[in-house]
DOKOLKOL-687078 format. One line per 5 residues: number of its first residue (from 1); for each residue x, y, z of C-alpha. Coordinates in steps of 0.001 Angstrom, whole numbers, plus 500000, padded with zeros to 6 digits. Layout:
BEGIN
NUM = X:Y:Z ~ ... .
END
This chain:
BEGIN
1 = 493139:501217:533753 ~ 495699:502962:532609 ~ 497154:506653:533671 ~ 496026:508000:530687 ~ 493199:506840:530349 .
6 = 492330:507662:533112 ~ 493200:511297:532914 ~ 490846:511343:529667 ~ 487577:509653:531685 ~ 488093:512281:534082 .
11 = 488749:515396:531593 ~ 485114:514351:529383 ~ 483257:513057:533113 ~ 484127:516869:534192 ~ 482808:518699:531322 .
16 = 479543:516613:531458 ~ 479243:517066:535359 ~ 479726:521202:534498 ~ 476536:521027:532414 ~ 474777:519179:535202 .
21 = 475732:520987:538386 ~ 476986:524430:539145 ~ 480410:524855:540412 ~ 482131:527476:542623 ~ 483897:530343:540826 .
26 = 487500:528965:542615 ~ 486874:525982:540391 ~ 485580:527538:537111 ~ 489235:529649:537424 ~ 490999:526783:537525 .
31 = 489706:524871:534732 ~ 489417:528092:532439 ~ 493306:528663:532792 ~ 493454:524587:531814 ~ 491576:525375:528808 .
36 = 493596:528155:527919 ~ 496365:526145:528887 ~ 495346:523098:526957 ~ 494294:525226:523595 ~ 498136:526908:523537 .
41 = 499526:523087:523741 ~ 497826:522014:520867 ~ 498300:525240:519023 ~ 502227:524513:519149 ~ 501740:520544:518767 .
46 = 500280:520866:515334 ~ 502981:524232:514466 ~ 506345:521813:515188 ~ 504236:518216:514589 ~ 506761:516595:512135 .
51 = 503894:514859:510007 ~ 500066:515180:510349 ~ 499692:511733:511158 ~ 501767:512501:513908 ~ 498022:513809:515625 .
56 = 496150:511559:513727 ~ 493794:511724:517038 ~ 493525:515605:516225 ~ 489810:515154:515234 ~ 489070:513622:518672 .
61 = 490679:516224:520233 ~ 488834:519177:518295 ~ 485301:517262:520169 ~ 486734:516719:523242 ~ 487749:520216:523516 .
66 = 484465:521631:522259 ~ 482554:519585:524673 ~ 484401:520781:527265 ~ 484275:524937:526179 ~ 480586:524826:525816 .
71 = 480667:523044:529456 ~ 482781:525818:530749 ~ 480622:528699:529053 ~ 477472:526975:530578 ~ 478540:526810:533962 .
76 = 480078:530170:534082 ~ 475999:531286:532245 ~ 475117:530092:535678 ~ 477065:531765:537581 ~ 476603:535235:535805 .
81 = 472579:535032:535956 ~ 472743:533499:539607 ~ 475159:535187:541127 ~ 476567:537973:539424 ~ 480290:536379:540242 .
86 = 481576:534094:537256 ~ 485473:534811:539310 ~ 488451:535800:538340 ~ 489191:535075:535172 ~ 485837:535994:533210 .
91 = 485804:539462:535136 ~ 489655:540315:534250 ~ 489406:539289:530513 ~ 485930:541293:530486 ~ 487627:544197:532375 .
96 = 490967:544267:531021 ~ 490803:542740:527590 ~ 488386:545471:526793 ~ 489867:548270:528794 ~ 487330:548449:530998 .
101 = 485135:550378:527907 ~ 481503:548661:527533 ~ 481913:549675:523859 ~ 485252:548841:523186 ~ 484823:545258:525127 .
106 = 481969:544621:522505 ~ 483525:545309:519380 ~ 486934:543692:520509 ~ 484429:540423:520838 ~ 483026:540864:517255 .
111 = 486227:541605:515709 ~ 487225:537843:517008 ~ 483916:536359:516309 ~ 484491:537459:512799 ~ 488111:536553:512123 .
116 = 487217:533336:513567 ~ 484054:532858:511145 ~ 485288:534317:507951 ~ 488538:533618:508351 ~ 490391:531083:509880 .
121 = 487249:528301:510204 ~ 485992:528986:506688 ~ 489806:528295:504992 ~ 490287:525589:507319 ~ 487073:523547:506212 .
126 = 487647:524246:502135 ~ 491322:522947:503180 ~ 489934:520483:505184 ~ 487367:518989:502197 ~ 490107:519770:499078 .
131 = 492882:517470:500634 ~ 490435:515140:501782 ~ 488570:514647:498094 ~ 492316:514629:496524 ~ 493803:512158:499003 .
136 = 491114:509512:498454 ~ 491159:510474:494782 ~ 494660:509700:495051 ~ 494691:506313:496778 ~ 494173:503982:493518 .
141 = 497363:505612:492039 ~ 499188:505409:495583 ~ 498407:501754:495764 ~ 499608:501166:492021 ~ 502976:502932:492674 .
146 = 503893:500837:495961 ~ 502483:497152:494013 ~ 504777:498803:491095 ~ 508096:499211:493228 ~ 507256:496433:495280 .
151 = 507610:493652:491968 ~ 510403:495815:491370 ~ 512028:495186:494083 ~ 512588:498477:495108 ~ 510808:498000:498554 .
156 = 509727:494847:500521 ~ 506806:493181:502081 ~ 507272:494917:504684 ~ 507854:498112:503596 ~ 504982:497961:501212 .
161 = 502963:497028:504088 ~ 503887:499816:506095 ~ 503164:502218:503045 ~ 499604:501015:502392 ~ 498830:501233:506477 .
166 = 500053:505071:506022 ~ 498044:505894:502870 ~ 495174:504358:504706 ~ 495838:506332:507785 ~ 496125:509528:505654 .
171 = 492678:508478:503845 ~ 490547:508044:507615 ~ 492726:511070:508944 ~ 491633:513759:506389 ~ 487971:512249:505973 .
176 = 487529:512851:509692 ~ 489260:516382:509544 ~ 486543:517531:506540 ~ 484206:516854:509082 ~ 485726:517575:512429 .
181 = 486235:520954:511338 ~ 482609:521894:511590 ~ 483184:521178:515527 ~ 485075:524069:515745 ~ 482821:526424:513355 .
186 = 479737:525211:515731 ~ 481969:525683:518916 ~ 482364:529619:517579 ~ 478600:529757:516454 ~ 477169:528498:519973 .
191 = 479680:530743:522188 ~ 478124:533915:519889 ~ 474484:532851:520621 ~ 475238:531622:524774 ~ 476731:535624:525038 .
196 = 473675:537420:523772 ~ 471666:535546:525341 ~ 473542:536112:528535 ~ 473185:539960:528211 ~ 469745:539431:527835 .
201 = 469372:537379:530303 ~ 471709:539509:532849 ~ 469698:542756:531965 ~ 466854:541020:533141 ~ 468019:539641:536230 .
206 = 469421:542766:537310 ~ 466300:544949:537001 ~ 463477:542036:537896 ~ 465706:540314:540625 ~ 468293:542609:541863 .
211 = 466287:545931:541415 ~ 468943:547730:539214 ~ 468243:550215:536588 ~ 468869:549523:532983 ~ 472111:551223:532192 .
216 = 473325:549655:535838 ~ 472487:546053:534894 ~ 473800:546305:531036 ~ 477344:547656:532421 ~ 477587:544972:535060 .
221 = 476461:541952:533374 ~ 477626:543244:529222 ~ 480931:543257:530971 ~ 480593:539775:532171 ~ 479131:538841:529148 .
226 = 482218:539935:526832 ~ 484456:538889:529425 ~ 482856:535109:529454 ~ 483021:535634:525806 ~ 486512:536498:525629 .
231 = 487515:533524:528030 ~ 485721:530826:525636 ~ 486218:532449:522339 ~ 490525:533007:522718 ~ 490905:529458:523139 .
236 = 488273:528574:520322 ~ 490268:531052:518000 ~ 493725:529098:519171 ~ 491955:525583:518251 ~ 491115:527139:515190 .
241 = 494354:528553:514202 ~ 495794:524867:515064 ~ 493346:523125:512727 ~ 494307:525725:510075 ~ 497850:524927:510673 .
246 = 497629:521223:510644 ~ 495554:521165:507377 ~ 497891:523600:505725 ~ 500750:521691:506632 ~ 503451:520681:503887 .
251 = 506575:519497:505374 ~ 507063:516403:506412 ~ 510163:515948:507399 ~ 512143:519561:508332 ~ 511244:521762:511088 .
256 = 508326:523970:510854 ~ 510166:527038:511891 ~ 513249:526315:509750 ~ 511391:525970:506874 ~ 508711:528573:507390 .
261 = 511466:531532:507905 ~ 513588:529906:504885 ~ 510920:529609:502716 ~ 510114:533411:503341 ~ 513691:534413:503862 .
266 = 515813:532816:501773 ~ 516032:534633:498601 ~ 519126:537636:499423 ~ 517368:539227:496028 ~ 513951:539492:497474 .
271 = 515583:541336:500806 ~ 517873:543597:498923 ~ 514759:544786:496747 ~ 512591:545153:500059 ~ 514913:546907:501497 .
276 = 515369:549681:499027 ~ 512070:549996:498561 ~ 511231:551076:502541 ~ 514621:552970:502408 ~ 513032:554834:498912 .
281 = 509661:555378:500815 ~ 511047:556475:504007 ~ 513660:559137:501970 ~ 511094:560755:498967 ~ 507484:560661:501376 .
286 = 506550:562322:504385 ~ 507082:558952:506243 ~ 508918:558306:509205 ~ 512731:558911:507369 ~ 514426:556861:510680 .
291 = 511584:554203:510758 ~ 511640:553243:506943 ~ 515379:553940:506260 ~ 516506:551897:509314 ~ 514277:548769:508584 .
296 = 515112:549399:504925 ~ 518748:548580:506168 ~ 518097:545968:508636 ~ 516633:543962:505454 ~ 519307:544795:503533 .
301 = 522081:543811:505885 ~ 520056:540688:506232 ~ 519867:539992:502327 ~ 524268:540323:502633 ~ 524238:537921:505614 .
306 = 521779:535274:503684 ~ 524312:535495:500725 ~ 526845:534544:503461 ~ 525326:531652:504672 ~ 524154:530192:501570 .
311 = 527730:530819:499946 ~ 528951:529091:502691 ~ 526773:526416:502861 ~ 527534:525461:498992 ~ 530832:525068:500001 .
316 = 530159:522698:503086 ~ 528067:520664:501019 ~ 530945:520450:498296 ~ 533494:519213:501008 ~ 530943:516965:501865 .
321 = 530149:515281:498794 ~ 534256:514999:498546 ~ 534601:513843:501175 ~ 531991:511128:501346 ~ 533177:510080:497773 .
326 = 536783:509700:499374 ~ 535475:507413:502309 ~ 533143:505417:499817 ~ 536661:504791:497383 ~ 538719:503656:500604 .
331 = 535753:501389:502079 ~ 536085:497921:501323 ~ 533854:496046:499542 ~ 530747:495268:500679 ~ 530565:491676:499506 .
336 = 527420:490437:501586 ~ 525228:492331:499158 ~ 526856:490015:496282 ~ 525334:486768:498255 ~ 521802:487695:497412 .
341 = 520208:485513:494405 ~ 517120:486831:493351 ~ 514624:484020:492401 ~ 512951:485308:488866 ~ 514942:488028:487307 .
346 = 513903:489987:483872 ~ 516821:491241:482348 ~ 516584:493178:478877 ~ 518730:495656:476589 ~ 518540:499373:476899 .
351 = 515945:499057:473389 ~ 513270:497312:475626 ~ 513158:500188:478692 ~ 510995:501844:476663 ~ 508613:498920:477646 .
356 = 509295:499083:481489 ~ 509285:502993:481824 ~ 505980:504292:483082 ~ 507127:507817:482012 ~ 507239:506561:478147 .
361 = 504416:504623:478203 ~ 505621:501211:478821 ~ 503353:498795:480963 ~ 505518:495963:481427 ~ 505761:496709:485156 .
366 = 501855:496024:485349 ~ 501863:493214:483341 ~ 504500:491594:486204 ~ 502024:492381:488810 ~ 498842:490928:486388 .
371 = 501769:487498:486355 ~ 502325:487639:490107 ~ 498077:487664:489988 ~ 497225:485045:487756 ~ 499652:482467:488816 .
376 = 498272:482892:492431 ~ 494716:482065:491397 ~ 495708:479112:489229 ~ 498264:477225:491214 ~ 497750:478868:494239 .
381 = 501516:480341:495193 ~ 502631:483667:495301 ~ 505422:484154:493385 ~ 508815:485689:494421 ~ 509372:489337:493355 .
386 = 510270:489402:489862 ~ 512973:491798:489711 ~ 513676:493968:486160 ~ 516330:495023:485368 ~ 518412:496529:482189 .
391 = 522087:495201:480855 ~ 523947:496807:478627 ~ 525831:494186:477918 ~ 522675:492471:475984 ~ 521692:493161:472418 .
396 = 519340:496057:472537 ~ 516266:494219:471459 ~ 517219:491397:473738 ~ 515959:489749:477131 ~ 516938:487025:479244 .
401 = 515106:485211:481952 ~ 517094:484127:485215 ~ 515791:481915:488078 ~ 517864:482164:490885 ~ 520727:484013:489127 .
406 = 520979:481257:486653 ~ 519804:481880:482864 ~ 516804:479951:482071 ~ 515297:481290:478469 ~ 515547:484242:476353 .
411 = 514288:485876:473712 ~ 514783:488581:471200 ~ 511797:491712:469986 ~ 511769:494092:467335 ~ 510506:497508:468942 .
416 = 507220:498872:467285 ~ 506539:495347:465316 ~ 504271:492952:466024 ~ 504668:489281:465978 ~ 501981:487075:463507 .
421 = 501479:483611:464133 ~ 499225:481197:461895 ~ 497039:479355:464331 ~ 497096:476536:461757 ~ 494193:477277:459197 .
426 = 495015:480131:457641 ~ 496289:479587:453903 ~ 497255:482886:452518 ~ 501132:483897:453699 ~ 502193:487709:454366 .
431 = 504987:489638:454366 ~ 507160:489989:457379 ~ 510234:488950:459555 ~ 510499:485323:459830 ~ 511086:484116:463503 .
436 = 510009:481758:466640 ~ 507657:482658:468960 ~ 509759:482288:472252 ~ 507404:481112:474909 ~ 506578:477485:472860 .
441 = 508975:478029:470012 ~ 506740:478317:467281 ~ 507061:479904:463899 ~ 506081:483311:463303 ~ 506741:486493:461464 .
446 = 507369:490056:462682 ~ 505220:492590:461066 ~ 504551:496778:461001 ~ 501861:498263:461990 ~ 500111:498974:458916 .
451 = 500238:495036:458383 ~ 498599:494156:462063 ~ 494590:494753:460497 ~ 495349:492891:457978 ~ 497003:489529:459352 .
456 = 493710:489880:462244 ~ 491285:489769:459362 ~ 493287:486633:457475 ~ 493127:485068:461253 ~ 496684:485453:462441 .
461 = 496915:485833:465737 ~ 498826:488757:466293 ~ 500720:489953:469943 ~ 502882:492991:470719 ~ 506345:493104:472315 .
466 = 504937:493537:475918 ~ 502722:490962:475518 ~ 505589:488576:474202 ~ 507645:489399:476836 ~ 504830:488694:479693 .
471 = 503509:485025:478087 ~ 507314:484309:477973 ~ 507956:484908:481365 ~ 504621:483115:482680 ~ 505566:480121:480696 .
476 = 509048:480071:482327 ~ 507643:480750:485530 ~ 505255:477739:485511 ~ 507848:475512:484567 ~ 509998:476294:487633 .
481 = 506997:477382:490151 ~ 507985:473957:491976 ~ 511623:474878:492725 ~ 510070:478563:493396 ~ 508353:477242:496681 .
486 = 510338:477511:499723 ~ 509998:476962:503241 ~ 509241:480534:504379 ~ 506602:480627:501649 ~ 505615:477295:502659 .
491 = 505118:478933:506671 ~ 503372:481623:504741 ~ 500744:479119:503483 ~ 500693:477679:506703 ~ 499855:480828:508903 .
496 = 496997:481892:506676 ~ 495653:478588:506927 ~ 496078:478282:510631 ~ 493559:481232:510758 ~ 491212:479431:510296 .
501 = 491715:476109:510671 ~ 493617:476366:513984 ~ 493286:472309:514833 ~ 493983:470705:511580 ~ 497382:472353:511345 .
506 = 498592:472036:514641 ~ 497857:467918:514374 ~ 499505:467861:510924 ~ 502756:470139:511799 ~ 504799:469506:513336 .
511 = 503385:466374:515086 ~ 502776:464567:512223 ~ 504989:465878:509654 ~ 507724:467921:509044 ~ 507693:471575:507328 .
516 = 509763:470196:504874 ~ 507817:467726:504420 ~ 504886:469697:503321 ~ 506959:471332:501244 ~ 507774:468274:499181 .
521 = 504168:466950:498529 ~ 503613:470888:497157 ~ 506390:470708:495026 ~ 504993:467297:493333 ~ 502044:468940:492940 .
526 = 503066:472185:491241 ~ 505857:470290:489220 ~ 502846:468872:487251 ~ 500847:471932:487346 ~ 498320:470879:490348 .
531 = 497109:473759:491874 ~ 497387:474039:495931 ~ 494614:476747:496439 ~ 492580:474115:497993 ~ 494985:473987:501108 .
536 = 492876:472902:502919 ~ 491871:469681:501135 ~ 495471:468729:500548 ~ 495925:469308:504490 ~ 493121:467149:505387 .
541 = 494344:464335:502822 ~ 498167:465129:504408 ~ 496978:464338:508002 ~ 494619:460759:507231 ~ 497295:459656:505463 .
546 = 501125:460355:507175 ~ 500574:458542:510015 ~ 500687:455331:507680 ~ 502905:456186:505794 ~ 505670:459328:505290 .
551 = 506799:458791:501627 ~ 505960:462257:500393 ~ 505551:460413:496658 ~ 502752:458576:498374 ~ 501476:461175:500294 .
556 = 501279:462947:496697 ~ 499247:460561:495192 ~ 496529:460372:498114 ~ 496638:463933:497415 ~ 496029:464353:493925 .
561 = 493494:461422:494475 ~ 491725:463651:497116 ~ 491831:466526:494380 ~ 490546:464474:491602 ~ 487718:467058:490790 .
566 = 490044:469892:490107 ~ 492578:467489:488180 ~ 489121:466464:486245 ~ 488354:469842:485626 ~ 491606:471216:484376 .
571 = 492742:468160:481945 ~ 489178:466657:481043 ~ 486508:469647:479262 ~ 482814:468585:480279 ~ 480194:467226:478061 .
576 = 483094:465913:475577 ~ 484986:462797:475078 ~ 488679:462925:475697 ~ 491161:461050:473710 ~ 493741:459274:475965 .
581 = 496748:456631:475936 ~ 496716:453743:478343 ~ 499114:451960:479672 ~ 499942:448433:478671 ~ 499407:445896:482136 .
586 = 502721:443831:481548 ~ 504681:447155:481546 ~ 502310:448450:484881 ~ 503747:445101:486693 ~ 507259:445304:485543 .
591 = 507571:448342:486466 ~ 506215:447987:490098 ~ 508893:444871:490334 ~ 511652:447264:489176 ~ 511188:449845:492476 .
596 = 513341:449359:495518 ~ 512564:450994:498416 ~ 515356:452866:500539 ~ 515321:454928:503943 ~ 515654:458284:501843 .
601 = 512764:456982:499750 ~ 511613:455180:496621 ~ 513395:454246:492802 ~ 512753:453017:489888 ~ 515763:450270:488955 .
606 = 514221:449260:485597 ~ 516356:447478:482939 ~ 518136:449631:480436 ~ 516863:448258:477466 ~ 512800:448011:479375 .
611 = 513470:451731:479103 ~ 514272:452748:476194 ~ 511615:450145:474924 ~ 509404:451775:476835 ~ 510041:455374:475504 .
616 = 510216:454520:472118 ~ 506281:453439:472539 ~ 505644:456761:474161 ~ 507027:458818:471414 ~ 505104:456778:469186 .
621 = 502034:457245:470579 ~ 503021:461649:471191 ~ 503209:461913:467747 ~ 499894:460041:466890 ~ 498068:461950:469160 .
626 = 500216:465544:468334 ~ 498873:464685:464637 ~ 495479:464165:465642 ~ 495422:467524:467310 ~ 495014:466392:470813 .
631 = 497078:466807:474190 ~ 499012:463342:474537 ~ 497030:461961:478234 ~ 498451:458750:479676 ~ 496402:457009:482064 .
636 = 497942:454404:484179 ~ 497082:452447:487684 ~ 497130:454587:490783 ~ 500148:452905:492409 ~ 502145:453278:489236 .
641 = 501854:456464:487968 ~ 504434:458215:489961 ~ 507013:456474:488798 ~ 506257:456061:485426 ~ 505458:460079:485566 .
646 = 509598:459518:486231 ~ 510934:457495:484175 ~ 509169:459828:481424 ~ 509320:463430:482313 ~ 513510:463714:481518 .
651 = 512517:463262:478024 ~ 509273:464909:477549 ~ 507989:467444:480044 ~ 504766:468258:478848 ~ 503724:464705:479282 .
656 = 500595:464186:481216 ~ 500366:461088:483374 ~ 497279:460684:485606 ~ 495844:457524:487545 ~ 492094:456044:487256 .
661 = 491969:457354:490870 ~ 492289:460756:489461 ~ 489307:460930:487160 ~ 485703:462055:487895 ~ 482892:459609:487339 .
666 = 481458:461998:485235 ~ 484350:461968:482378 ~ 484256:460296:479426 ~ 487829:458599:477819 ~ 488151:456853:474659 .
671 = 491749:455055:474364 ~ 493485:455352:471130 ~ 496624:454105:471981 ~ 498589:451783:474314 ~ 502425:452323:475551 .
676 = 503831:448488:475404 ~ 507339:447600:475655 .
END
């Protein structure tokens, strides 16, 4: 066990062992001038604390230090009613504290009692349950601005990390203080109920045990009383004072002192005026002339040495500025800051901040965070922060998109229009901006406002700028998610699995295969759009599998095989019959003659003229299907659809090639087409 710890057992085993047992007067000395002791320590931890979550154990303390007062007032009840010597320090504060005056000891006790009631404990507690209701009513926003700076880029993992532990911290800290608090109004409550009944209890003691008169046993045991009172009651009022402090507390980061005299010091025109006035009062009233004319100076020659300092200050913090703009212009460059290449960047012309400016309205900033969201739950990465930024050197209405510092798409709005696009049925034309949608380059038209009602009711479907922006960049994002994926955010996948599947990892990595690896099945996944949620399954599949055979295109395919339900699922609707293209046998064995297998893996080596034979077919067979409305599917043989998948995807992207292996029992095909050569 540790020191500490120890020292705590023993501190909460003593107070519990005073309520049992009654202890010599020697003793009850020494541990009231602890508690005194221990009540001015915290008093001055939470006055000079830096942050309250710097004694975010402060509501433990408040019970462990009640526990142990009402301990000390019982034992020293004991010794007052048995025998009449509670020592030292009870009979000095009763004595002294209250100038040896019965009447003067009593009301010195109430006046306490009541600054400690009406007070200090009754601000404390609405303090205490005000900044507790705000700071949880505050947490939703809290979280919003850290997700918001965090897909700015403005912070990182780790700092956003560190910023929701804090506002969590502050949440548990403050909910505990709103009710911690009523420790130390109880504490105040049961030391005003333990003293009357201890001069109640003394009177009768010293006339039924000890034979004394009335007036004889109210003087000796009142004074005991107040002074047992006194002893409890000054440290309770010192806790209390701290817990007002701590609540009340609004710097964070500057001394408490500095700030406090500052705050109430720092204005020479609020001095000067003070000053006059107490030199006006002390000169035209029957005041003290030398009391109210000298302290009438003092604050003014104080008000001419602020104006001093803060004149003198201004000019330190000019030279400053200078000279830290000097050492800045002879630095050198820092170049390393240059080597960083963000992975998805948004930049757009100074017409679109309007868009990414919370102040103004703009939501583009949540609509990142809603992208960073939804491509998680459908292909089951987390993208790279998407930083935003603006460029002057782009058209106003303009916006480009970069993927690792290279530009990938862009596209151009018109502020306060909306863009109209005809879904396909809709016959009657209206009036607008003719243009191309830029996510799928489609045609569309840019309308007003007053035209947006009416293009919904003809059926155009009608977006607005932000909404452009975000498809856009989710479009261009899926497209490159596979080149996205690296090895840390590989690792990243790995740990969370490893959680809870401890055993399958450790076989698979890096026994049986390599990190990068992994990595390269992923990719082939998410290149065609294959979600890896299901890590799990694809881990499984990975570790039957690479210990026949550490092609990661084969590993792929006993992957997607494994994942056939999902692929089902996502290219195949239920309960209808999909239209698909198959692929012609003679082509399926030519092509398997025309791969060579290397050390750095497998290629196709298929004849020139095969290929563009080949492509010709599956352009044909696009368009027949594009015309009939329907997604162009190719189904081919399990072994071959990899590379067939390569031979087509240079030429059209959005091609979808999937194996027999791939397709649930449950889905029903009907081929319209074949790809021959």
């Amino acid at each position: 066990m540790r020191k500490a710890d120890l020292a705590i057992a023993i501190y909460i085993l003593t107070a519990i062992a005073m309520l049992i047992i009654t202890i010599p007067s020697g003793i009850l000395d020494i541990f009231l001038a602890f508690n005194i002791a221990l009540s001015f320590t915290i008093l001055f931890s939470c006055m000079f604390v830096k942050e309250v979550l710097d004694m975010s154990f402060y509501p433990t303390m408040l019970l462990f230090t009640t526990i142990f007062r009402i301990a000390l007032n019982v034992s020293s009840t004991k010794l007052i009613l048995g025998t009449g010597d509670p020592g030292n320090v009870v009979e000095t504060f009763g004595e002294f504290v209250g100038g040896g005056d019965l009447i003067i000891g009593i009301i010195v006790f109430i006046i306490l009692i009541m600054i400690q009631f009406m007070v200090i404990n009754k601000g404390s507690e609405r303090v205490a349950e005000v900044t507790a209701r705000f700071t949880l009513d505050a947490m939703p926003g809290k979280q919003m601005a850290i997700d918001a700076d965090l897909n700015t880029g403005a912070i990182t993992d780790a700092e956003a990390k560190k910023r929701r532990d804090k506002i969590q911290q502050e949440s548990s800290f403050f909910g505990s203080m709103d009710g911690a608090v009523k420790y130390v109004k109880g504490d105040a409550t049961a030391g005003l109920i333990i003293t009357v009944v201890n001069i109640i209890g003394g009177i009768a003691m010293g006339m039924l045990r000890q034979g004394m008169d009335i007036n004889g046993a109210l003087e000796k045991y009142t004074i005991l009383t107040i002074g047992d009172g006194l002893v409890s009651q000054i440290p309770s009022l010192l806790i209390s004072l701290a817990t007002g402090i701590l609540v009340t507390k609004g710097s964070k980061e500057a001394d408490f002192g500095s700030v406090l005299i500052g705050q109430l010091f720092g204005i020479p025109k609020v001095l000067y005026i003070v000053g006059i006035a107490l030199s006006v009062l002390g000169l035209v009233t029957p005041l003290n002339t030398i009391l109210f004319v000298g302290l009438g100076m003092a604050f003014v020659v104080a008000a001419r040495m602020m104006e001093s300092t803060i004149e003198t200050a201004k000019i330190e913090s000019e030279a400053d500025m200078d000279e830290m703009a000097a050492e800045e212009i002879r630095q050198p460059e820092n170049v390393n800051s240059l080597l960083q290449v963000d992975p998805i960047e948004l930049e757009f012309g100074y017409g679109i901040i309007p868009l990414a400016d919370v102040n103004q309205g703009g939501d583009l900033l949540d609509r990142v965070v809603m992208i960073r969201r939804q491509v998680a739950l459908e292909l089951g990465m987390v993208v790279p922060i998407i930083r935003l930024r603006d460029n002057i050197q782009l058209n106003p209405n303009q916006y480009i998109i970069k993927i690792k510092g290279i530009q990938v798409s862009e596209g151009e709005i018109l502020f306060d229009h909306y863009m109209a696009m005809n879904p396909g049925f809709v016959e009657e034309e209206i009036a607008g901006i003719p243009t191309f949608e830029p996510s799928f380059h489609l045609p569309a038209l840019w309308i007003t406002e007053g035209q947006r009602e009416r293009a919904e009711s003809l059926g155009y479907t009608v977006v607005d700028p932000p909404s452009i922006i975000a498809t856009h960049l989710t479009e261009v994002i899926r497209q490159h998610v596979a080149e996205l994926l690296s090895r840390q955010d590989v690792q990243s996948l790995v740990n969370n699995l490893k959680e809870t599947n401890p055993v399958l990892v450790d076989e698979l990595i890096p026994k049986t295969l390599g990190l990068g690896e992994v990595q390269k099945v992923l990719q082939n996944l998410l290149r065609e759009g294959i979600s890896i949620r299901d890590l799990l399954t694809i881990f499984e599949t990975l570790a039957d599998y690479a210990t026949t055979s550490r092609d990661t295109d084969i590993l792929t395919e006993y992957v997607r095989q494994s994942l056939k339900r999902a692929i089902s699922s996502k290219f195949f609707p239920p309960r209808e019959t999909t239209s698909v293209v198959t692929l012609d046998p003679v082509i399926e064995q030519e092509i398997m003659k025309s791969v060579k297998q290397t050390e750095q893996g497998a290629y196709l080596s298929l004849d020139p003229e095969k290929s563009r034979a080949i492509l010709k077919s599956v352009e044909n067979e696009i368009k027949k299907m594009e015309n009939m409305g329907k997604n162009p599917i190719v189904i081919t043989s399990p072994i071959v659809r990899i590379y067939f998948k390569r031979l087509t995807e240079e030429y059209y992207r959005d091609l979808i090639v999937i194996s027999y292996s791939e397709i649930g029992s449950d889905v029903e095909l009907q081929s319209v087409g074949m790809i021959t050569a």
